[in-house]
FIMAR-680145 format. One record per residue (C-alpha): residue in three letters; z, x, y. Coordinates in Angstrom, 3 decimals. Example, Ala and Ser with C-alpha at 12.3 -4.5 7.8 and 13.67 -1.06 7.14 Angstrom:
residuo / up / east / north
ALA / 7.800 / 12.300 / -4.500 $
SER / 7.140 / 13.670 / -1.060 $
***
This chain:
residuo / up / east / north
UNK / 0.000 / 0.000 / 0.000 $
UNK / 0.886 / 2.785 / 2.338 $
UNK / -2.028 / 5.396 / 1.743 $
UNK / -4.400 / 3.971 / 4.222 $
UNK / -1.851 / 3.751 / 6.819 $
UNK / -2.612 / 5.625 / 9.965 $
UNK / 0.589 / 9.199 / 10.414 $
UNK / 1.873 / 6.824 / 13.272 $
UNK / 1.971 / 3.762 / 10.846 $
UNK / 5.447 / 2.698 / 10.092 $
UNK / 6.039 / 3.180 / 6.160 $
UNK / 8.354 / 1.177 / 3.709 $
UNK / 9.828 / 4.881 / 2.233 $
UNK / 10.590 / 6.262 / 5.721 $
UNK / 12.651 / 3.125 / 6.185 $
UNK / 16.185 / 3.420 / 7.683 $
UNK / 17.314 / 1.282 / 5.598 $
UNK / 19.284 / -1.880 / 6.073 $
UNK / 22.813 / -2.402 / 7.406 $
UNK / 24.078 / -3.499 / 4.337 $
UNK / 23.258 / -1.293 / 1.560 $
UNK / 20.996 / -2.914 / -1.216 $
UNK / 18.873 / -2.551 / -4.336 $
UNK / 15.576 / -2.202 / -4.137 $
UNK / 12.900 / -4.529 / -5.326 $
UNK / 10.582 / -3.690 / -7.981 $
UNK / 7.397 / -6.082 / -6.050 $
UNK / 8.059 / -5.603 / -2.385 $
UNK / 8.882 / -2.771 / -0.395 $
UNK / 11.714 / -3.344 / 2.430 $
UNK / 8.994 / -4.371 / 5.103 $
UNK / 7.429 / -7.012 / 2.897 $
UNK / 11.103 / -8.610 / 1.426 $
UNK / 11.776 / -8.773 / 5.521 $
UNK / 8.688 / -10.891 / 6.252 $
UNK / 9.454 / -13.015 / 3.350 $
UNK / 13.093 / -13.657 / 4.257 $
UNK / 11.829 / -14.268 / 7.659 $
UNK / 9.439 / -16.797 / 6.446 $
UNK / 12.380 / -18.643 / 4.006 $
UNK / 14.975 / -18.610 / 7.234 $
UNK / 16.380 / -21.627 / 8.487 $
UNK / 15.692 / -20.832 / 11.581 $
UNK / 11.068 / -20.396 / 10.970 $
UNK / 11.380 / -23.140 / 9.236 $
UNK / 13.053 / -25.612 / 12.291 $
UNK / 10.474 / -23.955 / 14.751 $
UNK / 8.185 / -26.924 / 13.627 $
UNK / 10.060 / -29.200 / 15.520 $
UNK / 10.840 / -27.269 / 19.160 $
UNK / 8.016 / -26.895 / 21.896 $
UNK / 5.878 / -24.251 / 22.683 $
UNK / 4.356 / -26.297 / 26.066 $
UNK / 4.843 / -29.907 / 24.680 $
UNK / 7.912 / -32.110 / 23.510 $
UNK / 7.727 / -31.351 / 19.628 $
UNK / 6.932 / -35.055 / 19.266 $
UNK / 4.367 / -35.512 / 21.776 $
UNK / 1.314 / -35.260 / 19.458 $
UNK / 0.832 / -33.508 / 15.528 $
UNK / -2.046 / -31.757 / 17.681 $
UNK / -0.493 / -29.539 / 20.243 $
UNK / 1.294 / -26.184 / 19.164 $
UNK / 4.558 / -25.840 / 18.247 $
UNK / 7.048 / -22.701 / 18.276 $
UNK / 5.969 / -22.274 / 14.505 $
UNK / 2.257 / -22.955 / 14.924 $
UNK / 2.305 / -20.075 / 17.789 $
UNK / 4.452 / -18.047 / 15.812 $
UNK / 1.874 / -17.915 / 12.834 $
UNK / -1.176 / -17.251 / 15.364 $
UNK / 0.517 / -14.566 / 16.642 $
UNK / 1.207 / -13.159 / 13.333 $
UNK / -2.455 / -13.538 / 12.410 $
UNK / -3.684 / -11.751 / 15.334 $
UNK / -0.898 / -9.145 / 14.801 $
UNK / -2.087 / -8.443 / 11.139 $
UNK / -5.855 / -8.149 / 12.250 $
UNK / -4.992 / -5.802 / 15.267 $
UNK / -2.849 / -3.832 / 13.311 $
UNK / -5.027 / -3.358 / 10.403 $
UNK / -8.193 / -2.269 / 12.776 $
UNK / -5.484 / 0.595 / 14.033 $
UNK / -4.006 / 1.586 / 10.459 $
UNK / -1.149 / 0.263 / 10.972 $
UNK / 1.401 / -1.488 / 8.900 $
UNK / 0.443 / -5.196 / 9.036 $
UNK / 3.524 / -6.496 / 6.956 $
UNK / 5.743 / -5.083 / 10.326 $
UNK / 3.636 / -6.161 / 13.153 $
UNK / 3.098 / -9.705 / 10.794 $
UNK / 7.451 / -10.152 / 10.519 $
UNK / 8.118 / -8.967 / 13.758 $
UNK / 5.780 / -11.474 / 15.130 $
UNK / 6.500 / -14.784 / 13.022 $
UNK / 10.421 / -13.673 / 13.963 $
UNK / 10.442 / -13.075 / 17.948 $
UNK / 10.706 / -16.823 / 18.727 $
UNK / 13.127 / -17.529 / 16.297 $
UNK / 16.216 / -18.091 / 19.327 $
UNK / 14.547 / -20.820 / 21.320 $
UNK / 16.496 / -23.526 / 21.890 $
UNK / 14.817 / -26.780 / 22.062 $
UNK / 12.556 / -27.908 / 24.612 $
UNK / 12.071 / -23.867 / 25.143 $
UNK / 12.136 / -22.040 / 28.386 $
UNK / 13.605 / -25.078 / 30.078 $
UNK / 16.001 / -25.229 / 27.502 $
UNK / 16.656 / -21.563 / 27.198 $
UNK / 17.018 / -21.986 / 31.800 $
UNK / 20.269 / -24.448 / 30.756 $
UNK / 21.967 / -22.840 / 28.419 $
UNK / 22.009 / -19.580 / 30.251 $
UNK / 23.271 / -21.567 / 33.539 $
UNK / 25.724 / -22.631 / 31.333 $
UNK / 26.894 / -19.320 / 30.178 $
UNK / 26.552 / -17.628 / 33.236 $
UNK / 30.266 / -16.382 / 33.519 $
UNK / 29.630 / -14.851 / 29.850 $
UNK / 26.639 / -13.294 / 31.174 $
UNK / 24.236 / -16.140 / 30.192 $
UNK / 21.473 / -16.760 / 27.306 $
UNK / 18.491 / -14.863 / 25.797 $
UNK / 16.404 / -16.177 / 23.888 $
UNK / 15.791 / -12.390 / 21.934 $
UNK / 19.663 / -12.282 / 22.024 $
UNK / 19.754 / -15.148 / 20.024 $
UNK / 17.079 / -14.238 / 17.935 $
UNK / 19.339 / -11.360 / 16.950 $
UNK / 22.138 / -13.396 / 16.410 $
UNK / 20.050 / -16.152 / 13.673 $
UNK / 18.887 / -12.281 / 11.744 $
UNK / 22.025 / -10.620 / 11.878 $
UNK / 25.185 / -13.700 / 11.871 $
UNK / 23.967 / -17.155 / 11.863 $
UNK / 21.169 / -17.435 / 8.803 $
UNK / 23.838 / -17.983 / 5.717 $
UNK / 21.320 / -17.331 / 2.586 $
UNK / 23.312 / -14.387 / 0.542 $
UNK / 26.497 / -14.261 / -0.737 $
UNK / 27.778 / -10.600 / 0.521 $
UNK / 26.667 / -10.494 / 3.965 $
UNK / 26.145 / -12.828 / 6.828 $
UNK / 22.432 / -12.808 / 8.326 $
UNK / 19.150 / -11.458 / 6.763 $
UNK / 20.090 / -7.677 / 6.402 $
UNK / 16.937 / -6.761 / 7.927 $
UNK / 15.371 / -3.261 / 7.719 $
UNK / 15.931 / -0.934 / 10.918 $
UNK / 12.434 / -1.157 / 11.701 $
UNK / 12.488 / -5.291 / 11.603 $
UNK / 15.046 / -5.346 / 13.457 $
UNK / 14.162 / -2.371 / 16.099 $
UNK / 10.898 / -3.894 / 16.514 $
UNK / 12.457 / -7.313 / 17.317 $
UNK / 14.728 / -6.323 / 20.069 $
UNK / 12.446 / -4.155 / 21.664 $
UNK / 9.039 / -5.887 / 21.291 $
UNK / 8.529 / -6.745 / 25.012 $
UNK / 9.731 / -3.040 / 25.830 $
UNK / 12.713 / -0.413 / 26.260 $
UNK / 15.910 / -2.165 / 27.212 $
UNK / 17.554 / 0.068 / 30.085 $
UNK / 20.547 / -0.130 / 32.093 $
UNK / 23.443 / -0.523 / 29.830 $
UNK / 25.069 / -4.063 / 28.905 $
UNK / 26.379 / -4.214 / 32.791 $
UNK / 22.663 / -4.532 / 33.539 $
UNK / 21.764 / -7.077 / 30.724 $
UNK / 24.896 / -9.023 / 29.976 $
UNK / 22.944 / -11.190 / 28.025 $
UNK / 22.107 / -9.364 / 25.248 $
UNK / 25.415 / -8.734 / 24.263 $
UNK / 25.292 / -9.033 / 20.533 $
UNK / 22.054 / -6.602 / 20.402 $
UNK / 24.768 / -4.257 / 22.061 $
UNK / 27.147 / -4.905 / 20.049 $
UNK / 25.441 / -3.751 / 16.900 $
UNK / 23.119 / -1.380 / 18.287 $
UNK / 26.493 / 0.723 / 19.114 $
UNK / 27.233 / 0.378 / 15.070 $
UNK / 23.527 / 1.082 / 13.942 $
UNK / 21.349 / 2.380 / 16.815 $
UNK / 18.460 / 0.698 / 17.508 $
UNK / 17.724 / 3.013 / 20.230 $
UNK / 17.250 / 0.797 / 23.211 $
UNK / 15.961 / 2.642 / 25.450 $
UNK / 12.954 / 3.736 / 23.683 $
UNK / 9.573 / 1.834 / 22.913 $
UNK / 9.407 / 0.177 / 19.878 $
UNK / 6.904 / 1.549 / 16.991 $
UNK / 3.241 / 0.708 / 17.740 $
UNK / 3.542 / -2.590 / 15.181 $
UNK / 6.526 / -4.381 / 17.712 $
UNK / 3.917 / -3.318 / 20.668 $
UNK / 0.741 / -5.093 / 18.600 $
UNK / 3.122 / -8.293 / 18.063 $
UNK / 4.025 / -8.669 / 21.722 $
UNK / 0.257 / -8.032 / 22.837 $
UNK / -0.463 / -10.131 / 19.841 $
UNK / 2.080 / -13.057 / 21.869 $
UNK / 0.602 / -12.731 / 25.486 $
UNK / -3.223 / -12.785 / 23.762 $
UNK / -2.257 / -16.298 / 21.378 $
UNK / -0.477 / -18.115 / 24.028 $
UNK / -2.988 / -17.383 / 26.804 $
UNK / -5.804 / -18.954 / 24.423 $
UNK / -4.136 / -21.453 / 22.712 $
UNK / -2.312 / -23.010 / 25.737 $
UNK / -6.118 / -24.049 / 27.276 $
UNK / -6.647 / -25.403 / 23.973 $
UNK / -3.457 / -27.738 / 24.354 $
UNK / -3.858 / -28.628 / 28.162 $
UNK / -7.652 / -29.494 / 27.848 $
UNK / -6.856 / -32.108 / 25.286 $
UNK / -3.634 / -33.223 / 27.164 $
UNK / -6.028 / -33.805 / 30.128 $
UNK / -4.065 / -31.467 / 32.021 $
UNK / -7.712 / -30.138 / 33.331 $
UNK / -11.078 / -29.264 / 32.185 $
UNK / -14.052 / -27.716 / 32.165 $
UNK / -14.846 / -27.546 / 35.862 $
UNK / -11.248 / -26.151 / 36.786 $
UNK / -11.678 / -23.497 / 33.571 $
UNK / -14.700 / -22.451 / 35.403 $
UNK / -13.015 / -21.430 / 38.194 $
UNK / -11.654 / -18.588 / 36.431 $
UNK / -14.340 / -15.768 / 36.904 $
UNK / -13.549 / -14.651 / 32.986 $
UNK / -13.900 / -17.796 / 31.779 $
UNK / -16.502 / -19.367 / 33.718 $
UNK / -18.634 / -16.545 / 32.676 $
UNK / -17.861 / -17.324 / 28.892 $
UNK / -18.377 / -21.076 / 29.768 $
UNK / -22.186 / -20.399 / 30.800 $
UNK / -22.941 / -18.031 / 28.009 $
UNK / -22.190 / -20.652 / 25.517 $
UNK / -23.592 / -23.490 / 27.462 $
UNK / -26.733 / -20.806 / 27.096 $
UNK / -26.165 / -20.395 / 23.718 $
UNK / -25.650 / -24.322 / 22.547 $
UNK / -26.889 / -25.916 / 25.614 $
UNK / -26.259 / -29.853 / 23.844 $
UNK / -22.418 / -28.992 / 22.946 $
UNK / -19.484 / -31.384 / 23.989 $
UNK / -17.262 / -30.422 / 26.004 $
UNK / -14.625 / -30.297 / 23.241 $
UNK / -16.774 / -27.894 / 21.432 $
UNK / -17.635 / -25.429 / 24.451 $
UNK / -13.465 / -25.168 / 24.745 $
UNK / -13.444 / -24.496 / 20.840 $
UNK / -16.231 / -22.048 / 21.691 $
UNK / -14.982 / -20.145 / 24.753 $
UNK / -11.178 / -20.298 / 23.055 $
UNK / -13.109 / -18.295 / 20.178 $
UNK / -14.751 / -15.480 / 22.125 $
UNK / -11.938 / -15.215 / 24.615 $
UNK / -9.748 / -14.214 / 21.976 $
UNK / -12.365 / -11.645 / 20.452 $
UNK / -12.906 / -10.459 / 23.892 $
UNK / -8.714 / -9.362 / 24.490 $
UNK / -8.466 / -8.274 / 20.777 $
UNK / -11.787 / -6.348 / 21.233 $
UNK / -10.119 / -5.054 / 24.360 $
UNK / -7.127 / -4.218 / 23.343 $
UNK / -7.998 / -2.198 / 20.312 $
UNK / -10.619 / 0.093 / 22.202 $
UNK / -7.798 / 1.047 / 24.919 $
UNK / -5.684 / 1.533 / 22.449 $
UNK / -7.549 / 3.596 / 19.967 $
UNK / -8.313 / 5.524 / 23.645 $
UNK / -4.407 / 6.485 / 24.143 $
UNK / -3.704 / 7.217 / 20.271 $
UNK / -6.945 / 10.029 / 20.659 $
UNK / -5.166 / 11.325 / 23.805 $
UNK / -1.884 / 11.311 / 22.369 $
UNK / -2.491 / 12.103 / 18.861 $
UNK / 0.865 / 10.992 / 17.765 $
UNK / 1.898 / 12.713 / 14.312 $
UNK / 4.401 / 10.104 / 13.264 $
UNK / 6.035 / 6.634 / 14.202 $
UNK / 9.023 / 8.617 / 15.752 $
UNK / 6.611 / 10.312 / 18.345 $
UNK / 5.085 / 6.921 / 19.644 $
UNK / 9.301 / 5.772 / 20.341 $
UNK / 9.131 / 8.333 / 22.269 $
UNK / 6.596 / 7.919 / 24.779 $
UNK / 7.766 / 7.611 / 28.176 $
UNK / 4.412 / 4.952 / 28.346 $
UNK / 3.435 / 2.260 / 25.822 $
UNK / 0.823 / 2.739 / 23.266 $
UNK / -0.605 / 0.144 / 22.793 $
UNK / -2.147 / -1.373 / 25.622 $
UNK / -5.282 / -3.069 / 27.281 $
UNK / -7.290 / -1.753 / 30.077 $
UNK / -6.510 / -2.380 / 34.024 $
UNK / -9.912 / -4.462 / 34.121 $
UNK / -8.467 / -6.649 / 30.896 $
UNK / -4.961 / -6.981 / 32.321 $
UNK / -6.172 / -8.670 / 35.321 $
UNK / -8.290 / -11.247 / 33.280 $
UNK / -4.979 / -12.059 / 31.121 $
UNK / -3.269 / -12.334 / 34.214 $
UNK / -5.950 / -14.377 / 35.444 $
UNK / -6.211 / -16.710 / 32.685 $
UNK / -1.887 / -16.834 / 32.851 $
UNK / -2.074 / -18.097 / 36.821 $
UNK / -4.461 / -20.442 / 35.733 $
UNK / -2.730 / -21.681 / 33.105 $
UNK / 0.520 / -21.834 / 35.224 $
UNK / -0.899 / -23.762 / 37.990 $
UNK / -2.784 / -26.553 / 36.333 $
UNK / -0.576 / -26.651 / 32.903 $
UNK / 2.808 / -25.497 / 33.036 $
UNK / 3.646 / -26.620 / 36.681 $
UNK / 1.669 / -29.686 / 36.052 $
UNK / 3.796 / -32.734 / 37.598 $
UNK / 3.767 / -34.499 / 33.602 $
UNK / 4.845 / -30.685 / 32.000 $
UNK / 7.612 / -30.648 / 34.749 $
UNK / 9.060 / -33.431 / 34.180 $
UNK / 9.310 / -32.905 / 30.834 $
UNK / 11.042 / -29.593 / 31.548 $
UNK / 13.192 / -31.486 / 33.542 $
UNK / 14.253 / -33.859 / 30.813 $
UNK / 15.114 / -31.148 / 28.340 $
UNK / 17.661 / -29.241 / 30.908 $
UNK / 19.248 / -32.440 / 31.580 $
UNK / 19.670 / -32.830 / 27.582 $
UNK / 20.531 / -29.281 / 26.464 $
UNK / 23.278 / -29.736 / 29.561 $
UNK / 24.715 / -32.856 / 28.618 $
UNK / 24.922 / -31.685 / 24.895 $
UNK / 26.228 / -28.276 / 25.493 $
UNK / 29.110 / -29.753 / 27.895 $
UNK / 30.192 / -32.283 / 25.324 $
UNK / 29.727 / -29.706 / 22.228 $
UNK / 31.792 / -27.061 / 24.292 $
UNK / 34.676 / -29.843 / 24.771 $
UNK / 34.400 / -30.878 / 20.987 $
UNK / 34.901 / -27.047 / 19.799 $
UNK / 38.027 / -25.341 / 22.207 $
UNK / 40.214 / -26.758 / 20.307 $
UNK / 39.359 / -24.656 / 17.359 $
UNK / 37.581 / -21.927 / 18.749 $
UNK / 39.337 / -21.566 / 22.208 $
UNK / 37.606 / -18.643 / 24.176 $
UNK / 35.078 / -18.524 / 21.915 $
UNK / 33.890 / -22.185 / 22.308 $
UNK / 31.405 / -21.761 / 24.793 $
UNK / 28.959 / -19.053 / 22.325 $
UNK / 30.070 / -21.562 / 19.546 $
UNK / 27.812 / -24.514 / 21.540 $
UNK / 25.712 / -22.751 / 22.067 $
UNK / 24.760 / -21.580 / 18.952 $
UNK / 25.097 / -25.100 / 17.907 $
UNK / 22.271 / -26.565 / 20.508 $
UNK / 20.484 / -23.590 / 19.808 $
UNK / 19.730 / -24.509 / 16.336 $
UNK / 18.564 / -28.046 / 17.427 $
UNK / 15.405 / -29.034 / 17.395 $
UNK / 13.806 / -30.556 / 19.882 $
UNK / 13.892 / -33.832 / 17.949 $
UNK / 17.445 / -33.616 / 17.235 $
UNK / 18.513 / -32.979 / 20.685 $
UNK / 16.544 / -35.832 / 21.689 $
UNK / 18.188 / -38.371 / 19.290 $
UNK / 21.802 / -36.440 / 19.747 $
UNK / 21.627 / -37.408 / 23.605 $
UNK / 20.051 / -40.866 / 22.852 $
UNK / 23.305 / -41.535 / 20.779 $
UNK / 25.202 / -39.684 / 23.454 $
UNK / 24.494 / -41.758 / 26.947 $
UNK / 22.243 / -44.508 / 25.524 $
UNK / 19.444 / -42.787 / 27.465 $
UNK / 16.307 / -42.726 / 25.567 $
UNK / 13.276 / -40.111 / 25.902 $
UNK / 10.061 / -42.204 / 27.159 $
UNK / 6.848 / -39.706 / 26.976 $
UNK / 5.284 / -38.928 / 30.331 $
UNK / 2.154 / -39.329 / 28.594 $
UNK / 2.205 / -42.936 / 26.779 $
UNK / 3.704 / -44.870 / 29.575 $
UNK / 4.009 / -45.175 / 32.921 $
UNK / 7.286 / -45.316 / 32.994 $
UNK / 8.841 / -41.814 / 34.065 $
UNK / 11.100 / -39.925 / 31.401 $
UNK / 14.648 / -42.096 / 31.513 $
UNK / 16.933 / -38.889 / 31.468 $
***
């Protein structure tokens, strides 16, 4: 499995090892058994129910936290294979880096960390942590997954080094925590997989969310246009199947936008790893620059596409008012759940909630509110009636 990998591949038998000693597996190296426990968590399995953009229960058509999850993982694995590196890493540390959302997402994750604010507040990769290393109860001699140092290392540091000291990032107190027991030296890029899954994230997102807000009617073709990327996409197809509806030119253009950043992304790339000529995993950690990358030209079309996508989707009047709904929900719930649990937890109670409204789904913390105040969820998009929270 390992002989094709590129010197600066992560490799199952250069593994740190896990945190809590264990036999090996006679199918799976340590890599593989983490992408598998990742898949058979809980916690994957309850991302089908909490929103990428869209209430979970808005529509079996738009993308959830698991259907992004998987998309990112499958443009991970293809990335990572064009660069020789090891797919089964960049494939578990993408279907794991959204594994803390709470529901209704950013929105929720923007209440809970108002709510914990004298504790330093809430992180969605914090919690992530938390799920892989304390919450997920599957084995009987350890708490947590027991991830390999590279799962985990990769997970924390996906979007990046993580400077400053806990002072700076109070919120990320548990990665502290057990980085001071088993260093996951935070201040240094992750290995080149962690930096294809968080390209990997940007890339899937940035597609699939004009996928999602075309056929919420969010906008369409004419606004798309407007972006000089892809408007010029647009016309090449429209030159290329001239008699296509307009639900197949956004299949289209969704198609060769994402060959376009993945194309991209993996010449750049290959351009620093020539420069660099990095003779093992350790030496791309320790690049004071990431290396994996796209180029300035590519960046600003991503960040193109992302304002676009911002303004007309996910600052759209309907999208905010659904964000709206869900801080109003994960706030009433963590208030009464906080209550419920000093008693037995005392100082502890308030990162007791919220690991308990973490968990929810969005579906759960819609009905746990409903029986809560009697105030029921009415979808911005079937009625006219605005949201009654």
């Amino acid at each position: 499995m390992t002989m094709n990998l590129a010197p600066y591949a992560c490799t199952a038998q250069d593994s740190r090892s896990r945190f809590y000693p264990e036999e090996s597996c006679f199918m799976r190296d340590p890599l593989q058994r983490d992408r598998d426990r990742i898949i058979h968590a809980t916690a994957f399995r309850r991302l089908k129910h909490k929103a990428q953009v869209f209430i979970a229960n808005e529509s079996e058509y738009f993308r959830t936290r698991l259907t992004h999850s998987m998309e990112v993982a499958q443009v991970a694995r293809g990335i990572s294979r064009s660069l020789g590196l090891n797919e089964d890493l960049a494939e578990a540390v993408s279907l794991a880096h959204d594994l803390g959302h709470p529901p209704f997402g950013h929105a929720g994750e923007d209440a809970l960390s108002e709510a914990l604010r004298e504790l330093g507040g809430f992180n969605h990769n914090d919690q992530t942590f938390r799920l892989l290393h304390i919450l997920e109860k599957k084995y009987p001699t350890f708490d947590g997954l027991n991830l390999s140092w590279e799962t985990l290392e990769g997970i924390v540091k996906h979007n990046g080094p993580i400077v400053g000291g806990l002072e700076k990032n109070p919120s990320l107190r548990s990665i502290y925590s057990f980085s001071a027991q088993y260093d996951l030296e935070l201040e240094t890029y992750a290995s080149a997989e962690a930096q294809v899954a968080a390209l990997s994230d940007d890339i899937a997102y940035n597609s699939h969310d004009i996928d999602d807000g075309f056929r919420a009617g969010l906008f369409g073709l004419a606004e798309l246009r407007q972006v000089p990327l892809l408007g010029q996409i647009i016309e090449q197809v429209y030159q290329a199947y001239p008699n296509l509806s307009p639900e197949a030119v956004i299949q289209e253009t969704i198609r060769r936008l994402l060959n376009s950043f993945v194309g991209r992304l993996y010449k750049e790339t290959r351009k620093r790893l020539d420069d660099v000529k990095p003779g093992c995993a350790q030496d791309i950690r320790n690049l004071s620059f990431p290396i994996v990358g796209l180029d300035d030209e590519t960046t600003k079309n991503l960040s193109d596409v992302h304002q676009f996508l911002s303004d007309h989707m996910y600052f759209h009047p309907v999208i905010v008012e659904m964000k709206n709904m869900g801080r109003a929900v994960v706030r009433d719930l963590y208030t009464t759940e906080r209550h419920k649990r000093y008693a037995t937890h005392g100082e502890h109670a308030a990162i007791s909630a919220a690991d308990a409204i973490a968990h929810l789904t969005d579906i759960e913390a819609l009905a746990a509110h409903e029986k809560l105040t009697g105030k029921k969820y009415v979808s911005p998009f079937t009625h006219s009636t605005k949201v009654a929270i």
